[in-house]
C-alpha positions as CSV (number, residue, x, y, z in Angstrom):
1,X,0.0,0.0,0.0
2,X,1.1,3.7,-0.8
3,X,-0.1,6.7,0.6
4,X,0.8,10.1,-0.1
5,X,0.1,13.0,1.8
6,X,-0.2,16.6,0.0
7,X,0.7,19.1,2.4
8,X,1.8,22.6,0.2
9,X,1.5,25.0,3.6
10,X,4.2,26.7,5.6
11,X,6.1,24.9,8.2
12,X,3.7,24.8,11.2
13,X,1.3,23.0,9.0
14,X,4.0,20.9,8.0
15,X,4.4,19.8,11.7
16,X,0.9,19.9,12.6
17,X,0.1,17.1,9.8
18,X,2.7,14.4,11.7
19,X,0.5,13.1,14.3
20,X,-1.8,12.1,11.6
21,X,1.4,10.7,9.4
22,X,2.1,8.5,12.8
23,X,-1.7,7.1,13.2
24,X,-2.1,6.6,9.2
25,X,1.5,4.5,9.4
26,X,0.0,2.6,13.0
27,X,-3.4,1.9,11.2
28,X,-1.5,0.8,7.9
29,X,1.9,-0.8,9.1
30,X,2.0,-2.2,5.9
31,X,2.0,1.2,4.3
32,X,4.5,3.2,2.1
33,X,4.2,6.9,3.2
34,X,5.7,9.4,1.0
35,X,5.0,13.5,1.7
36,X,4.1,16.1,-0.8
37,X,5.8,19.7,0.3
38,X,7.0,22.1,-1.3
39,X,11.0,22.5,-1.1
40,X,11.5,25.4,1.2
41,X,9.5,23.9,3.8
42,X,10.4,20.3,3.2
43,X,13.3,21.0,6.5
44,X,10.0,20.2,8.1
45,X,10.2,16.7,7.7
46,X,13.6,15.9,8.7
47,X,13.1,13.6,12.1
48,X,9.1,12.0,11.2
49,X,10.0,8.3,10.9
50,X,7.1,7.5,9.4
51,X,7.6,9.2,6.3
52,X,9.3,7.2,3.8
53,X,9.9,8.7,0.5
54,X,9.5,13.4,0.0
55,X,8.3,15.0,-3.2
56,X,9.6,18.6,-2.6
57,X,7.6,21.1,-5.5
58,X,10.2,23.7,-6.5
59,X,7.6,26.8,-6.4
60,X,9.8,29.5,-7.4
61,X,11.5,27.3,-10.3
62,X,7.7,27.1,-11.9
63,X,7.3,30.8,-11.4
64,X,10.2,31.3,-12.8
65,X,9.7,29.5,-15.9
66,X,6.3,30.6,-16.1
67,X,7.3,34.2,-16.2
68,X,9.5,32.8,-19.7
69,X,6.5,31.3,-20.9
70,X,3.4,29.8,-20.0
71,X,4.0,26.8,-21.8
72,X,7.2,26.2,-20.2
73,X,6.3,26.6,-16.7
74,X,3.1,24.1,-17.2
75,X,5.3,21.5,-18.8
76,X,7.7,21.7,-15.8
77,X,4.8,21.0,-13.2
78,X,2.7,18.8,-15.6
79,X,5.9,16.4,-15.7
80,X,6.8,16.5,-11.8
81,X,2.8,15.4,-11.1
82,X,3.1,12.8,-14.1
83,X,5.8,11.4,-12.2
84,X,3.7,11.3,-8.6
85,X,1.0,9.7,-11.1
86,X,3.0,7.2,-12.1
87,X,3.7,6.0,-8.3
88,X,0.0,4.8,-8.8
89,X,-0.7,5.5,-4.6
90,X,-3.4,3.9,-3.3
91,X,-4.7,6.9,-0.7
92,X,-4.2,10.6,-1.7
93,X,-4.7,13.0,1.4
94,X,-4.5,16.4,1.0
95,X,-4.2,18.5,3.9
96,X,-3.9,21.8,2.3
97,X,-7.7,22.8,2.3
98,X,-6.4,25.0,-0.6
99,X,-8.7,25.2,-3.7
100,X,-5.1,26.1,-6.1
101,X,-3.8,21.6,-3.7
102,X,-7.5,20.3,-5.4
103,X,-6.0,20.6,-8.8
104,X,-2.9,18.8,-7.4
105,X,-5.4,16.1,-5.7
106,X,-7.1,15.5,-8.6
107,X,-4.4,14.8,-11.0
108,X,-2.4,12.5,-9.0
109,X,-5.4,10.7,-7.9
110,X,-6.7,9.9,-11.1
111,X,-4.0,6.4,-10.9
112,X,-5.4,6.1,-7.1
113,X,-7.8,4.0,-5.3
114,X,-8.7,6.5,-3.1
115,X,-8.3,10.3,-2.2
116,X,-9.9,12.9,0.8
117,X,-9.6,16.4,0.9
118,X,-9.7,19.1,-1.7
119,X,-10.0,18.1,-5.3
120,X,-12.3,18.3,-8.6
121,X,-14.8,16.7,-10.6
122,X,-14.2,15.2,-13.5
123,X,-15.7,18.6,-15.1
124,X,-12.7,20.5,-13.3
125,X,-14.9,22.0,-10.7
126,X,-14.1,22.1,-7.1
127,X,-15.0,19.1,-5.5
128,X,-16.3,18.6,-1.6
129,X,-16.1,14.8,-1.9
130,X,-16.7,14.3,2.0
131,X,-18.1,16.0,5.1
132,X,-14.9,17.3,6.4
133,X,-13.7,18.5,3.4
134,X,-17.0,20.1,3.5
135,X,-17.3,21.3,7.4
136,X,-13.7,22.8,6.4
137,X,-15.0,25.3,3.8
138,X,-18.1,26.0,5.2
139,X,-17.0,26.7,9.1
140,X,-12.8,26.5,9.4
141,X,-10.9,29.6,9.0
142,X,-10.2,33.5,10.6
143,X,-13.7,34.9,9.9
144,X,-15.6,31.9,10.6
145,X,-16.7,30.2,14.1
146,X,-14.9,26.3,13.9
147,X,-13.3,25.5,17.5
148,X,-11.9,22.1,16.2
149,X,-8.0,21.9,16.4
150,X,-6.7,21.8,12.9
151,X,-4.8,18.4,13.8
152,X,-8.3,17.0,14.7
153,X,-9.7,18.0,11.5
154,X,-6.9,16.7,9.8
155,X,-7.7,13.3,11.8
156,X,-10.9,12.7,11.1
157,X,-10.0,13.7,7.7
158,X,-8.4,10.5,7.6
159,X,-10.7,8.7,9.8
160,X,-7.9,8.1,12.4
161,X,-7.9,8.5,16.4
162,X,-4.7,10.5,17.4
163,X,-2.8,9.0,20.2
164,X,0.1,10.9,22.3
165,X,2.3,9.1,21.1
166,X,1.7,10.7,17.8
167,X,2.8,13.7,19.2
168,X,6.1,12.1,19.6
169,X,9.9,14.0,19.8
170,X,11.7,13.6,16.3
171,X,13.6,10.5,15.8
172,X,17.6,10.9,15.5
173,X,17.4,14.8,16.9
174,X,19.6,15.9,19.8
175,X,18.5,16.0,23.5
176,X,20.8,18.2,24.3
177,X,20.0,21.9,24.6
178,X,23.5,24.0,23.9
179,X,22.0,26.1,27.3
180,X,23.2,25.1,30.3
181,X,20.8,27.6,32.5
182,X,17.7,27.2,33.5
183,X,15.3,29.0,30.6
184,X,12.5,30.2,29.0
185,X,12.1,30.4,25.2
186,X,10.1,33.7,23.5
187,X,9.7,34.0,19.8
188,X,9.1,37.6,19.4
189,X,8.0,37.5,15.6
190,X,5.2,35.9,14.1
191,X,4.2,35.0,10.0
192,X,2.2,38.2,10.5
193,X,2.9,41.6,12.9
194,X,-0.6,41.4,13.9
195,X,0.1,38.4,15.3
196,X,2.3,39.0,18.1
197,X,3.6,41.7,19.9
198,X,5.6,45.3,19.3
199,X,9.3,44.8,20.0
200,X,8.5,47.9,22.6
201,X,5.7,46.1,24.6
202,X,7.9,42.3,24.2
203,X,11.2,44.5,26.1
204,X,8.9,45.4,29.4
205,X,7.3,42.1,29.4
206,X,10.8,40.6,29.5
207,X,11.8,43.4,31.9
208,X,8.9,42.5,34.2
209,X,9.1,39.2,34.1
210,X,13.4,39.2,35.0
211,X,12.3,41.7,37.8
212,X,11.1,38.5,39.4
213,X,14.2,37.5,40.2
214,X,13.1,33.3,39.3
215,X,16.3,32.4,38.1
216,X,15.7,32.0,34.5
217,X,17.3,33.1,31.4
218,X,15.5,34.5,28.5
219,X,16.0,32.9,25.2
220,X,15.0,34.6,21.9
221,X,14.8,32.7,18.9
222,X,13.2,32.9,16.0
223,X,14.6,32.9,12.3
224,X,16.9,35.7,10.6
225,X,13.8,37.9,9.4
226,X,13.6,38.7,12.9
227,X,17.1,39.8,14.1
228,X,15.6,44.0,14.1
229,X,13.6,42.7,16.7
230,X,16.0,42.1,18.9
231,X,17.8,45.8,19.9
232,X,14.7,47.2,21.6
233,X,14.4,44.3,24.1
234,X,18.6,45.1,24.8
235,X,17.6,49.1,25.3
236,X,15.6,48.0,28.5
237,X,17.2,44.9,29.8
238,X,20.8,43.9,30.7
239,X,22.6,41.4,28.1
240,X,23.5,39.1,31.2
241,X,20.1,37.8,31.6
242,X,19.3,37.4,28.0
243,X,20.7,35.1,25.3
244,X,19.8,36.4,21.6
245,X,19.6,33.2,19.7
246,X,17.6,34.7,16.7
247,X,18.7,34.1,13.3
248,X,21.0,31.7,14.6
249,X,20.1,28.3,14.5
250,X,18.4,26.1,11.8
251,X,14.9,24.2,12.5
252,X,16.1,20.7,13.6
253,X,18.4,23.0,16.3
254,X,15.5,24.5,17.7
255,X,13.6,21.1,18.9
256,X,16.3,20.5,22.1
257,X,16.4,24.0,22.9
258,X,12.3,24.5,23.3
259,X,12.6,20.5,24.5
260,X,14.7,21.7,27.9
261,X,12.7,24.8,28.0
262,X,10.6,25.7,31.1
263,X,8.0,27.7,29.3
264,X,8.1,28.9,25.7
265,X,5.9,32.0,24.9
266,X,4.9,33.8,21.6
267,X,2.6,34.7,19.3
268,X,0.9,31.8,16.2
269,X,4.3,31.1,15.2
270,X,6.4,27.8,14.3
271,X,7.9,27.2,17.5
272,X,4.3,27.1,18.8
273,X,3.8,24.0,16.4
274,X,6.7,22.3,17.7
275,X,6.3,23.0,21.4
276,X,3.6,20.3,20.7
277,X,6.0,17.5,19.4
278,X,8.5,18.5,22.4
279,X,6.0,18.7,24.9
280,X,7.0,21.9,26.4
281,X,4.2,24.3,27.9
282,X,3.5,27.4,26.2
283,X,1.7,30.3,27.1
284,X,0.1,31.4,23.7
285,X,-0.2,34.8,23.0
286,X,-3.7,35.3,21.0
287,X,-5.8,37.9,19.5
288,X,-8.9,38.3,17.3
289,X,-7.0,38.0,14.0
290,X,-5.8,34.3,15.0
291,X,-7.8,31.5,15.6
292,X,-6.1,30.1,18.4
293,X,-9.0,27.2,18.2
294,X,-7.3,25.8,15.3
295,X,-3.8,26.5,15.7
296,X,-2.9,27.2,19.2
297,X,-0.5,25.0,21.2
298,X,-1.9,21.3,22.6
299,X,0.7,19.9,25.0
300,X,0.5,19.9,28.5
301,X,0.4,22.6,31.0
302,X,-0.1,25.5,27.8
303,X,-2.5,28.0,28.1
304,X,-3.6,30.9,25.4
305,X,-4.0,34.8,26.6
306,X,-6.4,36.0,24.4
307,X,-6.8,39.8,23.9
308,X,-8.4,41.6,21.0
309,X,-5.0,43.0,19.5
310,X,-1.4,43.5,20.3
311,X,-1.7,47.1,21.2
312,X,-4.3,46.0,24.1
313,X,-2.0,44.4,25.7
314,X,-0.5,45.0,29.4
315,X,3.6,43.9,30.2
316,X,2.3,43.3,33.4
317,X,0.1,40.4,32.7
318,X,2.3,38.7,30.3
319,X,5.2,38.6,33.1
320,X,2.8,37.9,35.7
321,X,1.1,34.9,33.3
322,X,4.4,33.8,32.6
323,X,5.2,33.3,36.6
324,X,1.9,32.0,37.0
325,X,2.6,28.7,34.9
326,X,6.4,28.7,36.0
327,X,4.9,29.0,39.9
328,X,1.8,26.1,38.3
329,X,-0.5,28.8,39.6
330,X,-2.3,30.0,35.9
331,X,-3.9,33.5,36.2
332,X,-8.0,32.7,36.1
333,X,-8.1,34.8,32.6
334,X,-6.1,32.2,30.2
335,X,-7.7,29.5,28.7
336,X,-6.2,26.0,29.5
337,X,-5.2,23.1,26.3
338,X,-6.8,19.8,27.3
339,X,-6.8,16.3,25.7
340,X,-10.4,17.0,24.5
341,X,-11.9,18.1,21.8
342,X,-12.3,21.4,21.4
343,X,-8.7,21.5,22.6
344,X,-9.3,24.3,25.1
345,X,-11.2,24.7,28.4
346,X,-13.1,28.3,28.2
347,X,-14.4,28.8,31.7
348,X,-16.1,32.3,30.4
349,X,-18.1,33.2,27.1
350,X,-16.9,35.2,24.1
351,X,-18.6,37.1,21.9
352,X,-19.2,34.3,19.0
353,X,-20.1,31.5,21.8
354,X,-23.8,31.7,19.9
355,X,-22.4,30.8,16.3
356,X,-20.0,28.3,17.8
357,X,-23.4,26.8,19.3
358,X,-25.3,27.0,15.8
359,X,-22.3,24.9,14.1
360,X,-22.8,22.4,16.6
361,X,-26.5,22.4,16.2
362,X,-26.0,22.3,12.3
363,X,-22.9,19.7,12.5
364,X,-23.3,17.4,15.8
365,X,-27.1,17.4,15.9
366,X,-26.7,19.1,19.4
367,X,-29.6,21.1,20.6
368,X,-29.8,24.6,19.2
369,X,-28.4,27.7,21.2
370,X,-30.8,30.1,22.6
371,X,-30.9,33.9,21.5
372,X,-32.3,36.9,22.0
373,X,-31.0,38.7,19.2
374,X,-33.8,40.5,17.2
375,X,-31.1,41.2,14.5
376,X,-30.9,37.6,13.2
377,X,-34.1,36.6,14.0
378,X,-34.9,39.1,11.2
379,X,-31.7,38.0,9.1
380,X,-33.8,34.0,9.4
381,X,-37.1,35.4,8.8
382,X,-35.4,37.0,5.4
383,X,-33.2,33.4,5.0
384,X,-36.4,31.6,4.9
385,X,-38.3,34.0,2.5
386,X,-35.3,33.7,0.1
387,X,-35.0,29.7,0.4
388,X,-38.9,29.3,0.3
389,X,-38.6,31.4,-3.3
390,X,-35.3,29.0,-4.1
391,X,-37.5,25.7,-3.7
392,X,-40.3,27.3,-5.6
393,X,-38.5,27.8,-8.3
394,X,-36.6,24.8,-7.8
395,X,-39.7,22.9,-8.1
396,X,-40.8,24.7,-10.9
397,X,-37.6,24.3,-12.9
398,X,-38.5,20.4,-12.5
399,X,-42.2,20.3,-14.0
400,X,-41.5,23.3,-16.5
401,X,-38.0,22.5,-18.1
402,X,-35.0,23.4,-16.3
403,X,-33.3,25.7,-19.3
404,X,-36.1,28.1,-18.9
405,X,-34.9,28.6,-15.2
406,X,-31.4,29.0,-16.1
407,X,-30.9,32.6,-15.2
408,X,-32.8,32.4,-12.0
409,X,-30.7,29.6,-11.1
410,X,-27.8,31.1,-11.4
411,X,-28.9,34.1,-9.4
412,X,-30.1,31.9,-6.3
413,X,-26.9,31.4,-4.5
414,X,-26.3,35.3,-4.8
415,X,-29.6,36.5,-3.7
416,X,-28.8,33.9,-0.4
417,X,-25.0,35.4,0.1
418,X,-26.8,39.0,0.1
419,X,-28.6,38.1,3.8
420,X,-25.3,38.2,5.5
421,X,-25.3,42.1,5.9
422,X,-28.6,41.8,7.9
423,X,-27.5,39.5,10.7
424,X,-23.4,38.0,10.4
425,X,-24.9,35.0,12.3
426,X,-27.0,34.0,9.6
427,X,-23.9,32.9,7.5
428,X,-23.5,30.1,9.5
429,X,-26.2,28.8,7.5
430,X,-25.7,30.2,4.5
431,X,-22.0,29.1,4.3
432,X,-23.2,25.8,5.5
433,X,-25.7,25.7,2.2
434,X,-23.2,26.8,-0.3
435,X,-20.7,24.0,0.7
436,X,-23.4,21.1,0.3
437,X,-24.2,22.4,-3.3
438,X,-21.0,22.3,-3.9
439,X,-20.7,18.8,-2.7
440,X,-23.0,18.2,-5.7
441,X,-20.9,16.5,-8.6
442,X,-21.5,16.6,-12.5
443,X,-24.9,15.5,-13.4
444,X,-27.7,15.8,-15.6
445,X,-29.3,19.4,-15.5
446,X,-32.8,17.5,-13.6
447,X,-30.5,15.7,-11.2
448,X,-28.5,18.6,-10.2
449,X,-31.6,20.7,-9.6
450,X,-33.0,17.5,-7.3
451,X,-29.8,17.8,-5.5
452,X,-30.2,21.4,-4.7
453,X,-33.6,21.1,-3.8
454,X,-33.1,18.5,-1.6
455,X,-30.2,20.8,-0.2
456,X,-32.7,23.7,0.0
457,X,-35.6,21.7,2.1
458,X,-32.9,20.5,4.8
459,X,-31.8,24.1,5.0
460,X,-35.3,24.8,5.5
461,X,-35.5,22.4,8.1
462,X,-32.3,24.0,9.9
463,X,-33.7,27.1,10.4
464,X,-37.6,26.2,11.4
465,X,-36.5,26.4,15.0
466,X,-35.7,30.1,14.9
467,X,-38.7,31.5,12.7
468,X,-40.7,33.4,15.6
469,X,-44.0,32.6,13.6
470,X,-43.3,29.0,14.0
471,X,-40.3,28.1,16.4
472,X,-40.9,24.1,16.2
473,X,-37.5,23.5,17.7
474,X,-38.7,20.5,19.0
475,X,-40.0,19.3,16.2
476,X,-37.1,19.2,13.7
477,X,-35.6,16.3,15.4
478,X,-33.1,14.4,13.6
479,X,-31.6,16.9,11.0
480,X,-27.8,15.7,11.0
């Protein structure tokens, strides 16, 4: 058996997808596991023992060709995927979610028995081939409400149960931190600025926090794009306690050094990733831009501080979170990584705890969340109005000939996308909607329409228990 895995993300994606590569190489012993990345990243997969054979996609040499010509830079990527065609794997899994990976899915499955995740139809069309793929587009990203880690999505993309000891150290990588001291690890950059915090408020937390007086070094790292962060944390702190290891170590290097750590702390960033495979506790730093939910760190003893953007935050707290979880006395504000799933214990509500709720409802057959907001009530009174119209002329398309509907077909999914400026809540549902037509592959014009109806009653039946002229909640029973 071969499996390959398509995985064309950045590098904490890369090490997020490894617990699954160690529970689809338990469930298949048997199995051949080869990686798709793409070359920069592929330093990602140095250490994952499970992995037997790495396709690395030279990006820039296709965009380099390309900008020749066209023609040239589609024959050099239409040869590397005929080669991955001709390894004839058995299992595709693409864990890109990226509609530019379906194209990439769909070619080099075309010799396999079997693929999940993003791909096309047979018409070139985006395909949504299964219910994760599905739940992914519909509920999974910044603007949306999904509080599913992104390694558990990637799981039960594969139909696997993660164990810890998928979340296993990297096989043939040093023990041996090169520090001596006792430490703490802080990456002060992130993939984005928004992300993390100003080099100005990062140099009084670290001030704050070696005010203490705990008896731990500070450790920067990160990677050489963020060595002009470094200079304001020296202007208020003394070199002594600090050791400026940014820029100055590769990947594999950084795995003992977070390993021996006491507490690493930063923003969505790579070394967050890995904290998971060393098992070191980290005290995320979140905000409203970042899903922590999805990305944020899962070993023991981590915790996120959530606040609503970088600029909002106090020095204070971060030193005094940071001493909290050194002390194992957390401040009662973070939130807490468990073994469960969702992978974080929220002991008070945010702001989106309703939508979070509705998924449920909409995903897990759970009961749906109560409101009291007039605003989406109205937003579902005009849902309803608009899908009632939708099925009519669904229906109609059916008896009268659907080429006479055409137009008004077409139109249908806009007219449902336009309800999202009444009530934000409401596209919940409406994204839920658009992903199961999607799911609909190339048929006949009559069985397409079918499909959509059928689509189109169920989203009717979704949305009964919040119509105020007829809340039947307890009626809708079984919807899943």
């Amino acid at each position: 058996m071969k499996i390959l895995i398509i995985q064309l993300a950045r590098l904490g994606d890369i090490y997020m997808s490894w617990p699954v590569a160690r529970a689809l190489k338990r469930k298949h012993p048997e199995a051949e596991l080869h990686f798709l990345v793409r070359e920069r990243f592929s330093v990602a997969l140095e250490g994952l023992e499970s992995v037997q054979k790495i396709h690395k996609l030279n990006s820039a040499e296709i965009f380099e060709k390309m900008f020749d010509t066209t023609d040239a830079g589609i024959k050099y990527l239409g040869n590397f995927l005929d080669g991955l065609q001709h390894e004839n794997y058995d299992l595709v899994v693409n864990l890109t979610f990226s509609p530019v990976s379906s194209y990439f899915t769909y070619y080099i499955g075309q010799t396999a028995k079997a693929t999940v995740g993003y791909s096309r139809f047979q018409d070139s069309s985006f395909a949504l081939k299964e219910a994760i793929s599905a739940y992914y587009f519909a509920q999974v990203g910044p603007s949306k409400h999904n509080r599913f880690h992104l390694i558990d999505i990637f799981a039960s993309l594969c139909d696997i149960d993660l164990q810890s000891e998928d979340f296993a150290y990297p096989v043939g990588f040093s023990f041996n931190s090169p520090i001596k001291d006792s430490y703490i690890t802080i990456q002060l950059g992130a993939s984005q600025s928004e992300k993390t915090l100003t080099p100005f408020i990062w140099a009084r937390v670290i001030k704050n926090f070696l005010a203490h007086h705990m008896g731990f070094k500070v450790v920067l790292i990160g990677s050489k794009d963020e060595l002009d962060l470094a200079p304001e944390i020296y202007a208020f702190n003394s070199h002594t306690d600090i050791i400026n290891l940014i820029g100055k170590t590769s990947v594999p290097e950084l795995f003992p050094i977070l390993k021996n750590s006491a507490l690493h702390i930063g923003g969505d960033s790579l070394c967050v990733h890995i904290t998971n495979l060393t098992k070191t506790p980290c005290l995320n730093l979140s905000f409203e831009s970042v899903k922590f939910w999805e990305t944020g760190p899962r070993s023991r003893g981590s915790y996120v501080l959530l606040n609503i953007q970088p600029s909002h935050v106090e020095s204070t707290e971060v030193s005094n979170a940071i001493k909290g979880l050194l002390f194992k006395k957390p401040l009662p504000q973070l939130i807490e990584a468990v073994s469960t799933m969702p992978s974080y214990d929220l002991k008070f509500n945010l702001i989106n705890d309703f939508e979070w709720g509705l998924v449920k409802a909409i995903y897990l057959n759970e009961q749906f969340p109560v409101t009291d907001d007039m605003v989406f009530f109205k937003g579902v009174e005009k849902l309803n109005q608009t899908n009632n119209l939708i099925i009519e002329t669904l229906e109609s398309a059916l008896v009268n000939g659907v080429s006479k509907f055409v137009k008004i077909l077409a139109s249908c999914d806009e007219a449902i996308m336009g309800i999202r400026g009444i009530s934000p809540k409401v596209s919940v549902y409406i994204d839920w909607c658009l992903a199961e037509k999607i799911k609909v592959p190339p048929l006949t014009e009559n069985e397409i329409v079918e499909s959509y109806l059928k689509v189109h009653n169920e989203l009717k039946l979704l949305i009964r228990p919040y119509l105020l002229e007829d809340n039947t909640q307890d009626e809708v029973g079984d919807h899943g």
